[in-house]
Residue, then its C-alpha position, 0 to 999 in steps of 0.5 A: x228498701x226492699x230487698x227481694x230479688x226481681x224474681x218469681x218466689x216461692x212462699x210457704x203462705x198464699x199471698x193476695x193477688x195484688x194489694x192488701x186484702x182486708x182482715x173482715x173477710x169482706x174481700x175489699x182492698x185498702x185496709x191490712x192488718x201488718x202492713x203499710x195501709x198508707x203505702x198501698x196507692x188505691x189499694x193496687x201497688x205499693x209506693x213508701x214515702x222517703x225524706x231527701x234534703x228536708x223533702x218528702x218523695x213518694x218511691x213507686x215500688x211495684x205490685x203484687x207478691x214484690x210489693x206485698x213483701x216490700x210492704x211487710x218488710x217495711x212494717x217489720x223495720x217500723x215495729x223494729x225502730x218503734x221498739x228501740x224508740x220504747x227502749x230508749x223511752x224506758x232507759x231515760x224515765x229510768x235515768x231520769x229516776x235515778x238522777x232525781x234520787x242523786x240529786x236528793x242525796x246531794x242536797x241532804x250532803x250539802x246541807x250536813x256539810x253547811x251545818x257541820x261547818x257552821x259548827x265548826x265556826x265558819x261562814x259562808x262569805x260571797x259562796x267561800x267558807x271563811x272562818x269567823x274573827x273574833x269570835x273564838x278567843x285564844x288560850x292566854x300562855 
């Protein structure tokens, strides 16, 4: 959404008249370096596409320096969330690496506690640790 005031404003950078200018110098609209190359319809004003109710709309926005400004503001917040989406990527590959070093050191105790209790003289019956009968006799008095 584009939040600039319907109003003339001054900028410090010229901006094209109207449309995206492409970077090659050749003067020719339709492509843009840092904008929406998508949003610009034939190169003269510029729409942004919004899902509604599992729908896809198109918005008319303008043209000109409003729609120039729109159409940058909106590469900003994809840049912004395609960022977060990095993050986010990075943060579970991370997770996703420590968990596997926890799941090792998980088994290696489950196979020390299973030897140390077969050991001790106890077997594994219907997943219950039991101790066996029998097999150790008792010190007479």
């Amino acid at each position: 959404m584009c939040l600039f005031p319907l109003r003339s404003v001054e900028f410090d950078v010229p901006l094209p008249k109207s449309g995206p200018v492409s970077s090659t110098g050749d003067g020719k609209r339709g492509k843009c370096d840092g904008c929406n190359i998508m949003g610009w319809e034939h190169g003269k004003y510029y729409t942004r596409s919004k899902r509604s109710g599992g729908r896809v709309t198109r918005e008319y926005v303008g043209k000109g320096r409003l729609a120039e400004l729109c159409a940058r503001t909106d590469e900003l917040h994809r840049e912004e969330r395609r960022h977060e989406r990095e993050i986010r990527k990075r943060k579970r590959e991370q997770d996703e690496a420590q968990e596997v070093d926890v799941m090792t050191l998980c088994k290696q105790t489950d196979l020390l506690a299973h030897a140390a209790l077969l050991l001790a003289g106890y077997h594994l019956h219907k997943r219950q640790w039991r101790k066996r009968r029998g097999q150790f006799t008792r010190k007479a008095r």
